[in-house]
Backbone as JSON Lines, residues from 0, in Angstrom:
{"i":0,"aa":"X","n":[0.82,-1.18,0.0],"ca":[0.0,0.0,0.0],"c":[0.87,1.25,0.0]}
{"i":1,"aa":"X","n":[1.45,1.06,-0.79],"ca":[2.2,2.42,-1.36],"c":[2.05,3.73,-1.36]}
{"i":2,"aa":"X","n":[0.49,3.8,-1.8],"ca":[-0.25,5.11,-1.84],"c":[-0.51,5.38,-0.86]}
{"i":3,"aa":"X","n":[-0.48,4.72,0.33],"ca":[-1.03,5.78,1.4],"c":[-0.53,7.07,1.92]}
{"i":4,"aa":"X","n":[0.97,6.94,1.72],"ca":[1.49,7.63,2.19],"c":[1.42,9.22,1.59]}
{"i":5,"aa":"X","n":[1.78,9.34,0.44],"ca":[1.36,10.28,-0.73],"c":[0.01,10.64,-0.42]}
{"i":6,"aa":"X","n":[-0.77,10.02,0.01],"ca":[-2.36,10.24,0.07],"c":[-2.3,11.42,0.98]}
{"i":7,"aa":"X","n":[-2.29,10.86,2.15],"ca":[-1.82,11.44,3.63],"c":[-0.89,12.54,3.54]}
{"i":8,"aa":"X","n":[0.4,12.57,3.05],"ca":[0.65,14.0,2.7],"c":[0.57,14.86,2.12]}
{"i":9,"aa":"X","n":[-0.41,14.73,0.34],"ca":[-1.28,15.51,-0.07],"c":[-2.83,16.04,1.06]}
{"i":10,"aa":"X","n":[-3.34,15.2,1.26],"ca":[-4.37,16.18,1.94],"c":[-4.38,16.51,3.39]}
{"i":11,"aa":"X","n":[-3.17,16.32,3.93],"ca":[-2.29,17.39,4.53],"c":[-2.14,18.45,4.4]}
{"i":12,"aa":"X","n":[-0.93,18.58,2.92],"ca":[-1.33,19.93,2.75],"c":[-2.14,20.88,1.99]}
{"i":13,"aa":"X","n":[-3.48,19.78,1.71],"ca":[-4.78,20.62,1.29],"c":[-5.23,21.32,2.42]}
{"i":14,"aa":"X","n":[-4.98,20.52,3.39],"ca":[-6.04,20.91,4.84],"c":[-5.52,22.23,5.37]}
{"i":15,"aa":"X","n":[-3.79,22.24,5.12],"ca":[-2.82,23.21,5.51],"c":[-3.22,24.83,4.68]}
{"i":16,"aa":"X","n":[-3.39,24.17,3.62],"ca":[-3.49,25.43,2.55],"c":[-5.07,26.08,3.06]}
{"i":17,"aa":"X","n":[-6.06,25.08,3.19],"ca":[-7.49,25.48,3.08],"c":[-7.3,26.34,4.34]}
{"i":18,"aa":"X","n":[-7.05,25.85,5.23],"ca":[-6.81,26.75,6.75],"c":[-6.21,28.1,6.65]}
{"i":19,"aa":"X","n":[-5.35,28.4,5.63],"ca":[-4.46,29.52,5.6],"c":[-5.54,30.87,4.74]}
{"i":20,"aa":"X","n":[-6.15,29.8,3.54],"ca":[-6.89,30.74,3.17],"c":[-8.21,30.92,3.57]}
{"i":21,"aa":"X","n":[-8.92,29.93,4.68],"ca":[-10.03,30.55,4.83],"c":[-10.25,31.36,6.0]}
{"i":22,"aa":"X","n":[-8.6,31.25,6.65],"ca":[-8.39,32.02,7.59],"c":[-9.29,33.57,8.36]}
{"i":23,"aa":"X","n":[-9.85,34.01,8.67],"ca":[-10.26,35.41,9.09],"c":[-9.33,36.43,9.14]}
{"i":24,"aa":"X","n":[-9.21,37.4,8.81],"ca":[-8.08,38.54,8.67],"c":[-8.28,38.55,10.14]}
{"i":25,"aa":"X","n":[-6.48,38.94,10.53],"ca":[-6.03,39.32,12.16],"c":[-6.77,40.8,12.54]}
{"i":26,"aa":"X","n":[-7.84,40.41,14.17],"ca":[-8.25,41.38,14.65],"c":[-7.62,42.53,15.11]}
{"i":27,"aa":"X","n":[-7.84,43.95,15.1],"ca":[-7.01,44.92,15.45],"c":[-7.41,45.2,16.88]}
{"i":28,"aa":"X","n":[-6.56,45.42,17.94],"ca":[-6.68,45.78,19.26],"c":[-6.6,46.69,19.62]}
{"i":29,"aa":"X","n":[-6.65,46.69,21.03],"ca":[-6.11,48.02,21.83],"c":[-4.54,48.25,21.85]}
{"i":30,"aa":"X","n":[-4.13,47.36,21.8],"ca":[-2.5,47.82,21.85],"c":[-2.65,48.29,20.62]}
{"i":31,"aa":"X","n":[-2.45,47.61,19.29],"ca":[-2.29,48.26,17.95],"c":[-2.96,49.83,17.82]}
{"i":32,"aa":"X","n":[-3.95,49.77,18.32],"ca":[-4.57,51.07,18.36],"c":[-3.37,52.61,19.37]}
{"i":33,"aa":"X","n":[-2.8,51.63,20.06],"ca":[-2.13,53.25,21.2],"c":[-0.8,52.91,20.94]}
{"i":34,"aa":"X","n":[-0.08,51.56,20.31],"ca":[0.92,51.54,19.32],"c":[1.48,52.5,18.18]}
{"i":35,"aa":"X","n":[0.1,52.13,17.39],"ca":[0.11,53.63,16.27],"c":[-0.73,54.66,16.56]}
{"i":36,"aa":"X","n":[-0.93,55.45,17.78],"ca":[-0.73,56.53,18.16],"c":[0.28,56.73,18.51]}
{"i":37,"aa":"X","n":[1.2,56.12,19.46],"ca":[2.49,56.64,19.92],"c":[3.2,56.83,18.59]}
{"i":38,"aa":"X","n":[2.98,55.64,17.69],"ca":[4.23,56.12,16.48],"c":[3.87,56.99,15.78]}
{"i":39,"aa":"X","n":[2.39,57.82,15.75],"ca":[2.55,58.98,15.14],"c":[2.2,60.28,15.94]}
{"i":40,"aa":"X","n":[2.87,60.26,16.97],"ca":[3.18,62.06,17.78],"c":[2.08,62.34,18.39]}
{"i":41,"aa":"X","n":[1.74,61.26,19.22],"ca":[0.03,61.22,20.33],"c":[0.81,61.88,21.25]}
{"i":42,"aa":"X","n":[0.17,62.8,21.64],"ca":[1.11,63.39,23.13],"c":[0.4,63.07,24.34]}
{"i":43,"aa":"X","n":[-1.27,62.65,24.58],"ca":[-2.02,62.33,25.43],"c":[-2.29,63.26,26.38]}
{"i":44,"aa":"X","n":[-2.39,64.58,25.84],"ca":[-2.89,65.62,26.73],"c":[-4.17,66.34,25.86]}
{"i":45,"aa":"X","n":[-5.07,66.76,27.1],"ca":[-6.51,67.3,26.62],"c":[-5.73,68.98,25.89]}
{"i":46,"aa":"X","n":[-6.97,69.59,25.54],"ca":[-6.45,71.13,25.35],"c":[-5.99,71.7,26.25]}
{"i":47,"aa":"X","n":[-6.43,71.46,27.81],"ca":[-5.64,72.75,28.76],"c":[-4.64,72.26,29.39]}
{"i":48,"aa":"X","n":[-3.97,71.26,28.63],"ca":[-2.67,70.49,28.7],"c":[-2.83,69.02,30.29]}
{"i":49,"aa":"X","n":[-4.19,68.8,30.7],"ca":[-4.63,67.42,31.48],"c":[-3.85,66.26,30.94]}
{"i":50,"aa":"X","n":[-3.27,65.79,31.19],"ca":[-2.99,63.98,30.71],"c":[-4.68,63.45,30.51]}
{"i":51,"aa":"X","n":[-4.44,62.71,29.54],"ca":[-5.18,61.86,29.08],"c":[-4.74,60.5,29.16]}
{"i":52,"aa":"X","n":[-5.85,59.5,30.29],"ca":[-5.43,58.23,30.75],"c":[-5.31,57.25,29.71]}
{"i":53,"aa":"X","n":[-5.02,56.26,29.48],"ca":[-5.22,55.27,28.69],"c":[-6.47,54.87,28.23]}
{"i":54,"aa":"X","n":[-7.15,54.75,28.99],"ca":[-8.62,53.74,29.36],"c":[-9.42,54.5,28.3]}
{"i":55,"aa":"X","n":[-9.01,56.19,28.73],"ca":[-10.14,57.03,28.15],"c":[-9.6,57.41,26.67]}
{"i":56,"aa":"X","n":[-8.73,57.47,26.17],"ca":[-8.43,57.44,24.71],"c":[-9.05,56.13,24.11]}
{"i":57,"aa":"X","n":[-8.77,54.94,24.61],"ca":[-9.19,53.65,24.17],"c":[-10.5,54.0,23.67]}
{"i":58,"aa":"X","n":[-11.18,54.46,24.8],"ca":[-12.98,54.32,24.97],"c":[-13.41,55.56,23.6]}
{"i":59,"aa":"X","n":[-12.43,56.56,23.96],"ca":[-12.72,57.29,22.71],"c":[-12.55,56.54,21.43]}
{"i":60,"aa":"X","n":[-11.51,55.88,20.91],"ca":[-11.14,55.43,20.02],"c":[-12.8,54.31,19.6]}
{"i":61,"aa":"X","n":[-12.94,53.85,20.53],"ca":[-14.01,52.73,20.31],"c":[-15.46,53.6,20.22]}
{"i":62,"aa":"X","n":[-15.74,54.82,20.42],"ca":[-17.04,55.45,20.19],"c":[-16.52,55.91,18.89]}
{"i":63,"aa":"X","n":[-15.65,56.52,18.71],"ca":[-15.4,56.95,17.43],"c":[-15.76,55.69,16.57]}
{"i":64,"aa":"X","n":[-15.59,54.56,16.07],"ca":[-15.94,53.46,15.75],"c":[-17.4,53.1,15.74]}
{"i":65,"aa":"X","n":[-17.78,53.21,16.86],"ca":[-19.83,53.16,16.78],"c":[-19.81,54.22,16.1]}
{"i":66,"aa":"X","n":[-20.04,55.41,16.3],"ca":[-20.25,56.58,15.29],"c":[-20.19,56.45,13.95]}
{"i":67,"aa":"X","n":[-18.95,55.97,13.05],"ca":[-18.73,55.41,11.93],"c":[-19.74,54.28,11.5]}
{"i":68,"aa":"X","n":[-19.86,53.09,12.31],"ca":[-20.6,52.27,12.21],"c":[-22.02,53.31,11.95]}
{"i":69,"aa":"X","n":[-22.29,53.81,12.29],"ca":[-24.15,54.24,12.26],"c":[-23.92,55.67,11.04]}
{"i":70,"aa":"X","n":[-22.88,55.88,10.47],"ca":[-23.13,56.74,9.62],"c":[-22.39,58.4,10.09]}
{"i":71,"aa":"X","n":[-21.69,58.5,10.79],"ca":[-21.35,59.97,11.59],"c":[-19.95,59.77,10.61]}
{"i":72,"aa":"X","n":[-19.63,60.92,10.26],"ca":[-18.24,60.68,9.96],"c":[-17.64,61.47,10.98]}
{"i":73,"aa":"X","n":[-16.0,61.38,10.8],"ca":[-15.16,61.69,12.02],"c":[-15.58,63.19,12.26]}
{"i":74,"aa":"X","n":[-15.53,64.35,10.73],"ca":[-15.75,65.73,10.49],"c":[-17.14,65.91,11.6]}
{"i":75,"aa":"X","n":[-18.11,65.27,10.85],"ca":[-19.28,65.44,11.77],"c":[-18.9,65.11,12.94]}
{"i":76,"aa":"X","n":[-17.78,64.45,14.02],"ca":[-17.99,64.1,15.06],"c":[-16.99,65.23,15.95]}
{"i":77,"aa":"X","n":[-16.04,65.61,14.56],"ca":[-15.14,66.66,15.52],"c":[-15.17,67.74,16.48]}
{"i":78,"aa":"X","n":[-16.51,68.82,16.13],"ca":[-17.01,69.85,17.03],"c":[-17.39,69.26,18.17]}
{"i":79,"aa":"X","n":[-17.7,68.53,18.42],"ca":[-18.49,67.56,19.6],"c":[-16.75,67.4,20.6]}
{"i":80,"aa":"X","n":[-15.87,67.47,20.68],"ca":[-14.69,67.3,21.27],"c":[-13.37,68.32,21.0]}
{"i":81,"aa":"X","n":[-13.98,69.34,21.61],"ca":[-13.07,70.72,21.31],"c":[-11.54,70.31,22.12]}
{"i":82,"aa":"X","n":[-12.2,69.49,23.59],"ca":[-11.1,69.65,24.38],"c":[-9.75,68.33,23.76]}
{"i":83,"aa":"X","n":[-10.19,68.01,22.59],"ca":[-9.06,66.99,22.38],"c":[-8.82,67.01,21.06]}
{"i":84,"aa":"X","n":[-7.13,68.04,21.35],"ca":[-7.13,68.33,20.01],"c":[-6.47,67.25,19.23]}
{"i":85,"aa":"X","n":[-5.8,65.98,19.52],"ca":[-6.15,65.49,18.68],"c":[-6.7,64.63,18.2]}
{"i":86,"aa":"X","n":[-7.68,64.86,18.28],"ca":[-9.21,64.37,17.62],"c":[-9.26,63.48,16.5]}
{"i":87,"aa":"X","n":[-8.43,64.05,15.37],"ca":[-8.35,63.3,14.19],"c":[-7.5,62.88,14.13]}
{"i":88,"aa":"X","n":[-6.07,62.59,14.37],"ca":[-5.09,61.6,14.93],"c":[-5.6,60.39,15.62]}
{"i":89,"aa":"X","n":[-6.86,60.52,16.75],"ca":[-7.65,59.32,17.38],"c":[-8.15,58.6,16.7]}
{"i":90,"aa":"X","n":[-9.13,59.38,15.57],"ca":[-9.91,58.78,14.69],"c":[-9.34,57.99,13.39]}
{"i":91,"aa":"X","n":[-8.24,58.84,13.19],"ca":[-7.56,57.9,12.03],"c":[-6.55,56.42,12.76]}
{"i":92,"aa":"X","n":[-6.02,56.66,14.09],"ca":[-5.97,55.23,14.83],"c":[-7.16,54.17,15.13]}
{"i":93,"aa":"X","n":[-8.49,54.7,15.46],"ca":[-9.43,54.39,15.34],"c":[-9.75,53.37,13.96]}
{"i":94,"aa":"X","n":[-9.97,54.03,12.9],"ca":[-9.97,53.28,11.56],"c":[-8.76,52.79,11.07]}
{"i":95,"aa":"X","n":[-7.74,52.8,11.35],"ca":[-6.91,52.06,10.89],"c":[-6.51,50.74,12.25]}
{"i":96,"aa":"X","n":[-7.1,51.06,13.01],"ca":[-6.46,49.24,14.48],"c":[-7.86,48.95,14.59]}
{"i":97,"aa":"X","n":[-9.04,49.72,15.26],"ca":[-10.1,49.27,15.62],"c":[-10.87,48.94,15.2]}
{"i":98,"aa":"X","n":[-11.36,50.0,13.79],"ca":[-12.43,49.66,12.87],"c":[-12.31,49.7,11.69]}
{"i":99,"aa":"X","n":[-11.31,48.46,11.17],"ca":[-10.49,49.09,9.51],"c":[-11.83,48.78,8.61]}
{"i":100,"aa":"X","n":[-11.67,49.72,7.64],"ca":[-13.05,49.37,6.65],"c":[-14.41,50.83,6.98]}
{"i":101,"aa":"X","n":[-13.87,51.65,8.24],"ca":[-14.73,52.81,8.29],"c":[-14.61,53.99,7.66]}
C-alpha cells in the first residue's frame, strides 16, 4: 500500500493550505490602536494640557468606531470634542487598528 502515504501528505497539505486561506483577517486591538498613536506624535494631553489616561483614549477610540458604524463621519464628530485636540489623529488610529473598513 504504497499510496497511502502520498495520500496522507497531499491532503495534509490541502487541509494546511485550506486553513491559511479561509483564515479570518487578524483582529485589530487596543494595543495596535495606542501603538500607532504613539508612532505617530500622540502626546495624550486634553487642550488645557490634562494627561489623558489610557482607558479614556481607548474608549474614545471605540465610540469613534460606533459613530462610523451608524453613519457619523469623524468631520461630523469633531465639534463635539473641542477639548481633544487630537481628535483626528484618534480617529484615524481608530480606523486604521479598531475599525479598519470605516
Amino acid at each position: 500500500m504504497t499510496w497511502i502515504a502520498p495520500a496522507r501528505a497531499a491532503l495534509t497539505a490541502a487541509v494546511a493550505v485550506g486553513a491559511l486561506l479561509g483564515a479570518p483577517p487578524a483582529h485589530a486591538d487596543d494595543a495596535s490602536f495606542m501603538k500607532y498613536l504613539n508612532s505617530h506624535g500622540y502626546t495624550a494631553r486634553y487642550a488645557g494640557d490634562e494627561p489623558i489616561s489610557e482607558p479614556s483614549v481607548r474608549a474614545m477610540g471605540h465610540m469613534i468606531c460606533e459613530n462610523l458604524h451608524v453613519g457619523r463621519s469623524v468631520e461630523a464628530q469633531l465639534p463635539n470634542y473641542p477639548a481633544w485636540p487630537q481628535f483626528t489623529l484618534i480617529a484615524d488610529a481608530a480606523r486604521a487598528e479598531l475599525c479598519p473598513g470605516s
